[in-house]
C-alpha positions as CSV (number, residue, x, y, z in Angstrom):
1,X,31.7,-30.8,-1.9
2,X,29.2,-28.2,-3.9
3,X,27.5,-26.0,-2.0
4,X,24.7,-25.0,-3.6
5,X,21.6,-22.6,-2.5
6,X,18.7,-21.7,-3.5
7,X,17.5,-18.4,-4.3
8,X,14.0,-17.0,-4.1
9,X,14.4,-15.7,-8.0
10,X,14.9,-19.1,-8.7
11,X,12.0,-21.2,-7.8
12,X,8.9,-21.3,-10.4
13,X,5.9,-19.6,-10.4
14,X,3.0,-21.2,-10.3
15,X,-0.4,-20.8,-11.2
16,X,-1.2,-19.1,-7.7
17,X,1.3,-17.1,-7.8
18,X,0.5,-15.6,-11.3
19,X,-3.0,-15.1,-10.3
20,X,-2.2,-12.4,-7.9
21,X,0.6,-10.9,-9.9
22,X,-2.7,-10.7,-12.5
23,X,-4.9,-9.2,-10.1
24,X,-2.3,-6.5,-8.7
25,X,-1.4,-5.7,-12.7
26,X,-4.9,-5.2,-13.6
27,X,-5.6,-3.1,-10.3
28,X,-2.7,-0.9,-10.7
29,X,-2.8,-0.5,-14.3
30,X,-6.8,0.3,-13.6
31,X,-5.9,2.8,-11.3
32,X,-3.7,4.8,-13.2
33,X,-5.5,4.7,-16.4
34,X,-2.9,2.4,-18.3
35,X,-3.9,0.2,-21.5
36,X,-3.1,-3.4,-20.0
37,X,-1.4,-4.2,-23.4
38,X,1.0,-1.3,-23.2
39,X,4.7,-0.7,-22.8
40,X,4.2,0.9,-19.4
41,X,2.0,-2.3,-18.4
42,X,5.1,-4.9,-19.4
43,X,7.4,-2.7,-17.4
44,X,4.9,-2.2,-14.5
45,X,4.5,-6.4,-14.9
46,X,7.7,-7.3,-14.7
47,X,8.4,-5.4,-11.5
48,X,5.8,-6.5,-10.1
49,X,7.1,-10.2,-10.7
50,X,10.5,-9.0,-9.2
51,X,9.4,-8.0,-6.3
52,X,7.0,-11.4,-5.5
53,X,10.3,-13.3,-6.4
54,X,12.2,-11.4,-3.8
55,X,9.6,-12.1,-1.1
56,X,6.6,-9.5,-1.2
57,X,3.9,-12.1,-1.7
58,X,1.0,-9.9,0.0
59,X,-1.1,-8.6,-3.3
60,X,-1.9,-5.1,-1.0
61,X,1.8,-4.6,-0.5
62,X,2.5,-5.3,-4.3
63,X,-0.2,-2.9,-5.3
64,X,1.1,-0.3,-3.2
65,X,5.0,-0.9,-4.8
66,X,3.4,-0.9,-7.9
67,X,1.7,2.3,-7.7
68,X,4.8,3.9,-5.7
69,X,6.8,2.6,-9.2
70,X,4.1,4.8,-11.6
């Protein structure tokens, strides 16, 4: 018998859940002075969808992650 389980990384995103990931880029990128459409932005982006997919859904606790990463 397969055992299979299903990790958090693996279950879509949806419309929702990009929403906030938006808002905290925009805030964080905002507050540090970064072009949204930067290198540091994608990089700043893509931990910020990291850590939603391992369970930090609260946008205040991503912002603060996010700004702890800068």
């Amino acid at each position: 018998m397969l055992k299979s389980s299903i990790h958090p990384q693996d279950l879509p995103l949806f419309s929702d859940d990009l929403d906030i990931m938006d808002k905290v880029l925009d805030a964080a990128c905002e507050d540090r002075g970064i072009p949204r459409r930067s290198r540091e932005a994608e990089r700043l982006g893509a931990v910020i969808i990291q850590l939603y997919r391992q369970g930090v859904k609260e946008d205040s606790k991503l912002l603060a992650f996010a700004k702890a990463y800068l």
